[in-house]
C-alpha positions in Angstrom: 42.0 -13.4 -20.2 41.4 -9.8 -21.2 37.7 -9.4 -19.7 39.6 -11.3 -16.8 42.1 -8.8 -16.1 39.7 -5.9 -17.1 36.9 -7.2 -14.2 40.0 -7.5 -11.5 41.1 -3.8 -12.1 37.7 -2.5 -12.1 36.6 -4.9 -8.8 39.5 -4.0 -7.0 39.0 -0.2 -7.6 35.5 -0.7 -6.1 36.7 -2.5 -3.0 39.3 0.1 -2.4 36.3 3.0 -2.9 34.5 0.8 0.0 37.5 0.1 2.2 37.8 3.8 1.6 34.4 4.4 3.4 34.7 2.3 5.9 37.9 4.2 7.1 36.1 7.3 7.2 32.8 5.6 9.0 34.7 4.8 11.9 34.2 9.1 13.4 30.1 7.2 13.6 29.3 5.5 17.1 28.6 1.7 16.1 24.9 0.9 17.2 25.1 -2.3 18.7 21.2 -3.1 18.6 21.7 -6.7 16.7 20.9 -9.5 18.6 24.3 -12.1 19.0 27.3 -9.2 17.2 29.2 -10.0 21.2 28.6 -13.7 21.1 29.7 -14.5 17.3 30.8 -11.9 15.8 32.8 -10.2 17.5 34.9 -13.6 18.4 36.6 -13.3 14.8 39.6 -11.7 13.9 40.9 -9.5 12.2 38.6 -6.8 13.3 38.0 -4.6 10.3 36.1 -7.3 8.9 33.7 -7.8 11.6 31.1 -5.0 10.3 30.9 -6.4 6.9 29.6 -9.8 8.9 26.5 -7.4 10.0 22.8 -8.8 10.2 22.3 -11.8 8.7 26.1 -12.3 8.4 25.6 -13.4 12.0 23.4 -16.3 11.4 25.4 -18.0 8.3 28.5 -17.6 10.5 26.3 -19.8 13.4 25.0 -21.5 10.2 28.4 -22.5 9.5 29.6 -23.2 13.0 26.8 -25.0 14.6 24.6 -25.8 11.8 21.1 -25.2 11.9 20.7 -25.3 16.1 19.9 -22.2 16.7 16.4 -21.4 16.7 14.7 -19.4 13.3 18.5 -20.0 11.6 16.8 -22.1 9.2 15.3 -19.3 7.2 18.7 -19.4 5.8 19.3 -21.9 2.8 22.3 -23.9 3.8 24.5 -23.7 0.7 26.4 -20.8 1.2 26.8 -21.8 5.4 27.9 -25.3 4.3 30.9 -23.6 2.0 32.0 -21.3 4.8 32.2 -24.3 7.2 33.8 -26.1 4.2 36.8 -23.1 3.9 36.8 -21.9 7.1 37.2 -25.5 8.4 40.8 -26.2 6.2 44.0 -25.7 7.1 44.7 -22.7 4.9 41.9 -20.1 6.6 40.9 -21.7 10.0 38.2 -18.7 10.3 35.0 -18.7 9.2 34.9 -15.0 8.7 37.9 -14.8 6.8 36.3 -17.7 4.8 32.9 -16.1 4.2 34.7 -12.8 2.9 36.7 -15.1 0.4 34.1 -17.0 -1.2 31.7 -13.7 -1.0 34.8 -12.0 -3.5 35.5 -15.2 -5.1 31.9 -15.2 -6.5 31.7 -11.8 -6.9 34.5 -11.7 -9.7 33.0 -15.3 -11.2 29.5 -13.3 -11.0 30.7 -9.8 -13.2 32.4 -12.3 -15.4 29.2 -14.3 -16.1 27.1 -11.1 -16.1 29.8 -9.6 -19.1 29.1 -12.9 -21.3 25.4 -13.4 -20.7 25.0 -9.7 -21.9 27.8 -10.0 -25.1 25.6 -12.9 -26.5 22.9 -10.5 -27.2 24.6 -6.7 -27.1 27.4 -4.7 -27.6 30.4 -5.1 -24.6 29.8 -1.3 -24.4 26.2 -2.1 -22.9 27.4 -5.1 -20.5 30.1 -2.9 -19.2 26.9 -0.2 -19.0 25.5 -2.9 -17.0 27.9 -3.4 -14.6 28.8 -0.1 -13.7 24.8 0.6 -12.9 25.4 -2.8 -10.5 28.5 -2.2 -9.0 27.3 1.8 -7.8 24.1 0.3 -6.7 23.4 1.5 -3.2 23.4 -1.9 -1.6 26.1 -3.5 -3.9 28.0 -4.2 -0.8 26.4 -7.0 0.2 27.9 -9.1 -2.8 31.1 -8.6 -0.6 30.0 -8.9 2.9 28.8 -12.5 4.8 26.2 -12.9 2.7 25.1 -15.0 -0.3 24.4 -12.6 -3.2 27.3 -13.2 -4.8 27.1 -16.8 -4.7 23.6 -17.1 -5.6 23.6 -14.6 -8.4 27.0 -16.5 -10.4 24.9 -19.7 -10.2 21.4 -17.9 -11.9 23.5 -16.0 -14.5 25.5 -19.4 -15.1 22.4 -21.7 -15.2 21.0 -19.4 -17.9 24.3 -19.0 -20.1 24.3 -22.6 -20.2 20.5 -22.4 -21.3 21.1 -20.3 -24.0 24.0 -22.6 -25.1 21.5 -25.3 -25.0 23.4 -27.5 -22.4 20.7 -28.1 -20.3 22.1 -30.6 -17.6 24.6 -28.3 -17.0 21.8 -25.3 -17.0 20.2 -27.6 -14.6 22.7 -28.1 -12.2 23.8 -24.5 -11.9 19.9 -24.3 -10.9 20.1 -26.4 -8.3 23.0 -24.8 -6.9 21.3 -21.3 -6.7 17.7 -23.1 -5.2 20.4 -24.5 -2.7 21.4 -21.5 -1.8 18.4 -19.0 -1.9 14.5 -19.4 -2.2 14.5 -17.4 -5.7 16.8 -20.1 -7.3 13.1 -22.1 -7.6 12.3 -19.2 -10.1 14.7 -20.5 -12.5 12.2 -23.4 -13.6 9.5 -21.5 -14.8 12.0 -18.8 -16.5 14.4 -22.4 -18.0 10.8 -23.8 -19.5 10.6 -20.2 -21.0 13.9 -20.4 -22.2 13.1 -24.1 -23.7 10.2 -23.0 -25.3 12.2 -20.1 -27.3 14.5 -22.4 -28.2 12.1 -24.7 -30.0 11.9 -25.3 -33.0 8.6 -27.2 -34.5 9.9 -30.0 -37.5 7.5 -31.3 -39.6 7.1 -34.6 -39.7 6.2 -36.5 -43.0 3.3 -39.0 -42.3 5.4 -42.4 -43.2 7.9 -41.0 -40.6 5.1 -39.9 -38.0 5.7 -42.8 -35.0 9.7 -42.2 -35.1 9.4 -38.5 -35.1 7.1 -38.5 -32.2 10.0 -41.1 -30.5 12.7 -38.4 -31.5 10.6 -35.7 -29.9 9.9 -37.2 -27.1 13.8 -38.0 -26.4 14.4 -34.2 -27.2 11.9 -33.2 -24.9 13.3 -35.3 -22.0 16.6 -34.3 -22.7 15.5 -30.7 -21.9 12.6 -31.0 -19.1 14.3 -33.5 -17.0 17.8 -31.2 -16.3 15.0 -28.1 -16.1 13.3 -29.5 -13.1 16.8 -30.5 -11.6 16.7 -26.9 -10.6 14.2 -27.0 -8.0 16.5 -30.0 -6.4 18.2 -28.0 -3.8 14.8 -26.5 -2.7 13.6 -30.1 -2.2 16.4 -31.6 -0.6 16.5 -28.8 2.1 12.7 -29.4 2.9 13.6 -33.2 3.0 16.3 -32.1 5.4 13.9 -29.1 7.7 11.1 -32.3 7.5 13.6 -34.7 9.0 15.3 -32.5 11.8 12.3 -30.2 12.5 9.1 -32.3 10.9 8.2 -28.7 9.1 9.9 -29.0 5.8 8.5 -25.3 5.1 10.5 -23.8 8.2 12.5 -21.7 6.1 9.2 -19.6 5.1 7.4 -19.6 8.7 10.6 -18.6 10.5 10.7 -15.5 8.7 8.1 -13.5 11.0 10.6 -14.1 13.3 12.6 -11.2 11.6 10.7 -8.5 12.6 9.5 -6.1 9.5 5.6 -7.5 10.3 6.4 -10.2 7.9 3.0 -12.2 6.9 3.7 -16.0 6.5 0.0 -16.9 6.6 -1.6 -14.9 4.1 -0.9 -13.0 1.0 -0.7 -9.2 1.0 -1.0 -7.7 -2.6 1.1 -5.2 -4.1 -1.1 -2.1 -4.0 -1.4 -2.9 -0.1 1.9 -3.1 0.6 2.3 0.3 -1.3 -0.3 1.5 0.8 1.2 1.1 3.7 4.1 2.3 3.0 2.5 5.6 2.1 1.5 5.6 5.4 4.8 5.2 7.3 6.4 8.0 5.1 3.8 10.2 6.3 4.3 8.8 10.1 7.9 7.9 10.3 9.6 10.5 12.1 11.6 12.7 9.5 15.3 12.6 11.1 15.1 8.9 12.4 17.3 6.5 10.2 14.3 3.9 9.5 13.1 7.0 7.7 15.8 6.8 5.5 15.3 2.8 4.8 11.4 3.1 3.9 12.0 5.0 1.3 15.3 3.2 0.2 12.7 0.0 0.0 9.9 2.1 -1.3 12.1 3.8 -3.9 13.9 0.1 -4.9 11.1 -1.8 -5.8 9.5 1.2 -7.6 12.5 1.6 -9.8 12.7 -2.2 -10.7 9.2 -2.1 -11.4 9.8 0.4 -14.5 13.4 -1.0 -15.3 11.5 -4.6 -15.9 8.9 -2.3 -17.5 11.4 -1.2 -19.9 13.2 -4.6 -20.3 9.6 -5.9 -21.4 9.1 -3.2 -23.9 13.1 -3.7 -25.2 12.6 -7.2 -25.7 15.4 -7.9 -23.6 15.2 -12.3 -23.0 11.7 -13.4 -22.3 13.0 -16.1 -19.9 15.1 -13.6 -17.6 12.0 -11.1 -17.6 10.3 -14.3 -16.2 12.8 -15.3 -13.4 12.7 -11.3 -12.4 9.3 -10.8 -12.3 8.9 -13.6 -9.5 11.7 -12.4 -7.4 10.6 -9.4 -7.2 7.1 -9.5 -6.3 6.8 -13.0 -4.5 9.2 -10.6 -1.4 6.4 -8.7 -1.5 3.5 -11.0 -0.6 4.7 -11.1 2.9 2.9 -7.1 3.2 6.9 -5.6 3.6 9.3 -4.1 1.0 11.8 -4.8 4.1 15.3 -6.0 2.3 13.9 -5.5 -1.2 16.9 -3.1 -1.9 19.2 -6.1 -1.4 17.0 -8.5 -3.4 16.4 -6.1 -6.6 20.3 -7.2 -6.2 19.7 -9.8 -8.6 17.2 -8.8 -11.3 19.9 -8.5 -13.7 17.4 -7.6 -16.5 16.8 -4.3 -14.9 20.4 -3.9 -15.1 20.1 -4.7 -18.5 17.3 -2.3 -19.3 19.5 0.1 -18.0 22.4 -0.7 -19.9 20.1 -0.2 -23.3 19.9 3.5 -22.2 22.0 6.1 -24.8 20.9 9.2 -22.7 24.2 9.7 -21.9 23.1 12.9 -19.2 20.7 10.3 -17.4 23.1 7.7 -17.2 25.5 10.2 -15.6 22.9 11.6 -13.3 21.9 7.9 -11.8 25.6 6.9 -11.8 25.9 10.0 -9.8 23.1 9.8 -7.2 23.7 6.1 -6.8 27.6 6.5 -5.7 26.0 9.3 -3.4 23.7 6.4 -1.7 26.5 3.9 -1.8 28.2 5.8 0.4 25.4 6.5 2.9 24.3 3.0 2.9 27.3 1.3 3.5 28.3 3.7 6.2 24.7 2.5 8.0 25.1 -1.1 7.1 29.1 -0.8 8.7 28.1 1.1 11.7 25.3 -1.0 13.3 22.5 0.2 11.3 20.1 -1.7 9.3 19.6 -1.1 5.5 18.2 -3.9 3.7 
């Protein structure tokens, strides 16, 4: 009840700090360059919360209204849509945006709360809190409280692998599913849960007159583990069931995203060194006072820093099996040749976070803590006004 009341004081600080900045964004013309803001958007009362509906906002809100008809929507898992329709549909809220903002902060507070235990079964609660601070100054930590599915998606990972480590593995597996339901990286969690699994194991002997009903036992044990594990892939699967039924491509949610701009590549893979390659090349071409200046090296700069915080995490021998599930959201973005909306995904490689937390240099910590409130501000003023960030 404590760490209850303790992550409500601290959350509600933060929204306040970003209310606060939205107040002040309002002196900045809006830039109404996003495709649909008149036609959906802007339908929903109150106003204030319109802006934090921005980008992809849009299509879970259509998501949510008219399921998946309009066209490309589907690049969006359906969970999160399905829950505002779910809320926004009852009696109490009657408005999807309303509803969308609720669960968004509903899940954010489950989320910290999750984070703050995952970390305490390993550290100190001066390193989770460590943690959190680094995540809740993050430059795009916004989006946990705008129409989006961070939140959601990041309480179901962090709650799939605190049951893991507690060695309930149905439940582990179920959480799983959840977060494959409702983003691409909740597939991830399989290869990181048989990680998990395997550090868990422990190898008994078995005496030779006892050999035949140890190998049964074994076998029950391992089933009892593998079978929840691979539950967590089930959302994945019974969205391409559903894309294979409605649109007869049951990988529409991958080949839709070119459809987004940011040159995506759906049919090929792009390596890391390209991408950074290229990216090399549009700081040098980009002009210098144009916003998208800005963004390329918020994305450049994102993945870069993840890349050394999961560096670190290796070499301080932070959980093997969150390592894992980080390593393949980060770079599997990447494979499309863009770092485009890589400073909203590095949202959820909570072992960065971690790596972070480990840190006793008390004048870096200060100096990151610093610089990052300094980019929270800028980049929620762009993400409020119209422009795009990640």
């Amino acid at each position: 009840m404590e760490m209850f009341k303790k992550v409500l004081i601290v959350l509600l600080i933060w929204r306040i700090f970003l209310f606060g900045i939205q107040y002040f964004s309002t002196n900045i013309p809006y830039r109404d360059s996003f495709p649909y803001v008149d036609a959906v958007l802007n339908k929903y009362e109150p106003p204030f919360l319109r802006p934090w509906g921005n980008f992809d906002g849009v299509h879970y809100l259509t998501i949510a209204k008219s399921s998946y008809s309009a066209q490309y929507t589907q690049a969006f898992f359906p969970l999160y849509p399905l829950t505002i329709r779910w809320l926004g549909g009852s009696l109490f809220l009657k408005n999807y945006l309303i509803s969308a903002q609720a669960i968004s902060s509903f899940f954010w507070i489950l989320a910290i709360i999750m984070l703050v235990k995952l970390i305490e079964l390993d550290y100190k609660a001066k390193i989770a809190w460590q943690t959190v601070t680094l995540l809740l100054l993050f430059p795009t930590s916004f989006y946990f409280i705008s129409v989006y599915a961070e939140s959601m998606f990041l309480f179901f990972v962090l709650t799939s692998f605190y049951f893991a480590r507690k060695g309930n593995w149905w439940c582990s597996g179920i959480f799983g599913a959840l977060a494959s339901a409702t983003k691409l990286f909740g597939v991830f969690l399989f290869p990181a849960l048989l990680v998990e699994h395997s550090l868990q194991e422990k190898i008994d002997k078995i005496r030779i007159e006892d050999k035949l009903f140890g190998v049964w036992n074994s076998f029950k044990k391992h089933l009892n583990c593998y079978l929840p594990i691979s539950i967590s892939t089930l959302g994945l699967i019974l969205y391409m069931v559903y894309l294979k039924n409605e649109f007869n491509n049951p990988f529409y949610f991958a080949t839709a995203q070119s459809a987004f701009g940011a040159s995506r590549s759906v049919t090929k893979l792009v390596l890391l060194y390209q991408v950074f390659w290229r990216y090399f090349k549009m700081i040098v071409t980009v002009t210098k006072t144009s916003p998208l200046y800005f963004t390329v090296w918020l994305e450049f700069l994102s993945v870069v820093f993840f890349l050394f915080l999961l560096w670190q995490a290796y070499k301080q021998k932070i959980r093997l099996s969150y390592i894992i599930f980080a390593i393949f959201s980060l770079i599997t973005p990447t494979l499309t040749g863009t770092f485009s909306s890589m400073p909203r995904y590095v949202l959820i490689l909570f072992p960065g976070f971690i790596a972070f937390g480990l840190i006793k240099n008390r004048k870096l910590v200060r100096f990151v803590y610093g610089l990052e409130i300094v980019l929270l501000v800028v980049c929620t003023i762009f993400f409020l006004r119209g422009y795009w960030v990640a």
